[in-house]
One Martini backbone bead per residue (centre of mass of N, CA, C, O) as a GRO file, in nm:
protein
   70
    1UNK     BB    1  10.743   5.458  -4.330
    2UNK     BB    2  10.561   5.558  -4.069
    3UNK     BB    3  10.233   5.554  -3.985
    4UNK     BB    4   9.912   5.681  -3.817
    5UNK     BB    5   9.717   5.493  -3.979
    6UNK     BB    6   9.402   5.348  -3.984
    7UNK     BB    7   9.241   5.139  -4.057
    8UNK     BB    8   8.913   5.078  -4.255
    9UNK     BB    9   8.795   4.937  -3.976
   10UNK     BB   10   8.893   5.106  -3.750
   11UNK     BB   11   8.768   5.394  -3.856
   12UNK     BB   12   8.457   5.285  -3.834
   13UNK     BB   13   8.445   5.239  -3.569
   14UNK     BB   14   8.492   5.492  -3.462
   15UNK     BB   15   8.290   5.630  -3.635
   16UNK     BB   16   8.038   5.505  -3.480
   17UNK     BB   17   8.134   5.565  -3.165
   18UNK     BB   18   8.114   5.864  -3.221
   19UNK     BB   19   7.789   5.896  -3.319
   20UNK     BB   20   7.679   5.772  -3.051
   21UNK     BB   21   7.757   5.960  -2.890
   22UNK     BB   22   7.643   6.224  -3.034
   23UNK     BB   23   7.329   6.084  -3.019
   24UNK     BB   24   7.340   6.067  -2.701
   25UNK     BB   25   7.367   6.387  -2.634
   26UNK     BB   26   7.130   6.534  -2.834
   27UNK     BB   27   6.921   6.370  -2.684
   28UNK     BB   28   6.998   6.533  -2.390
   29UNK     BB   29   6.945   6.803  -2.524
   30UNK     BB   30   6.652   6.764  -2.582
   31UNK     BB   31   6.555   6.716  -2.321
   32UNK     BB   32   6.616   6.952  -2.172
   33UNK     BB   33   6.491   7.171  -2.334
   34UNK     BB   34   6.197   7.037  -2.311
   35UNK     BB   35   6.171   7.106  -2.008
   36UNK     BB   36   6.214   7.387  -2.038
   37UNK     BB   37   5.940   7.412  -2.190
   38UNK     BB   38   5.743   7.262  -1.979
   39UNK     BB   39   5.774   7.449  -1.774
   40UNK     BB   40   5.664   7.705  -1.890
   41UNK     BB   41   5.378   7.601  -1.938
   42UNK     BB   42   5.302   7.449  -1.656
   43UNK     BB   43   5.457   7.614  -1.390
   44UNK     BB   44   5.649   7.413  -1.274
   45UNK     BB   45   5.974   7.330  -1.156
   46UNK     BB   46   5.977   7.011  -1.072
   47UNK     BB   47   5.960   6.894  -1.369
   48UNK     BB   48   6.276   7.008  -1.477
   49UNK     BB   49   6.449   6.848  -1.261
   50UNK     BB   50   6.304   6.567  -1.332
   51UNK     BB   51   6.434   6.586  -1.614
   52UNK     BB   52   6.728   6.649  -1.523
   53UNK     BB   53   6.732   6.389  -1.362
   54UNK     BB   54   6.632   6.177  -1.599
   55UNK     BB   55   6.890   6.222  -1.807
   56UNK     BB   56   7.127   6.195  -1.609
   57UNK     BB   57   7.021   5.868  -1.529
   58UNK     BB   58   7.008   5.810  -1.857
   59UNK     BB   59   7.345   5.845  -1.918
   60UNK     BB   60   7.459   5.663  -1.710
   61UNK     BB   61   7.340   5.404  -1.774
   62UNK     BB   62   7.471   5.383  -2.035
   63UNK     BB   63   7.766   5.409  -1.993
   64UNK     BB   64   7.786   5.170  -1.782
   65UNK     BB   65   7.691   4.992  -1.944
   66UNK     BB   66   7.839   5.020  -2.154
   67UNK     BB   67   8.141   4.956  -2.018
   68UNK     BB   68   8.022   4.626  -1.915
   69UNK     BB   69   8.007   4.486  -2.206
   70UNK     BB   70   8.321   4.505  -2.241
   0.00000   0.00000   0.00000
C-alpha cells in the first residue's frame, strides 16, 4: 500500500526551510514591535513608518532574493 510519507532527507530539508521561514517572519514582527516602541519614546510618528516601511521592503527583498536563487 502506497503511503504519502516523505523520506527523511525530504523531511528535513522542509523542515529547515519552514523554521527559516519562520525566524523570518518573527524577525519582522520584532522589527515592527521595536519601531513601534521607538515611536513611543521619542514622539515622532514618522520613525514607526519609516520603521514598518524598511522592514517591508527588506521581507520582500529576501522573498524575491530566495525565489530568483532557485
Amino acid at each position: 500500500m502506497g503511503t504519502a510519507e516523505t523520506s527523511p532527507p525530504e523531511g528535513s530539508r522542509i523542515r529547515r526551510a519552514n523554521l527559516r521561514t519562520g525566524l523570518i517572519l518573527a524577525a519582522i514582527a520584532l522589527v515592527f514591535f521595536v519601531g513601534i516602541i521607538a515611536t513611543r519614546f521619542i514622539g515622532d510618528s514618522a520613525i514607526g513608518m519609516s520603521v514598518v516601511g524598511l522592514s517591508i521592503l527588506l521581507f520582500l527583498s529576501i522573498a524575491i532574493g530566495r525565489n530568483i536563487r532557485k
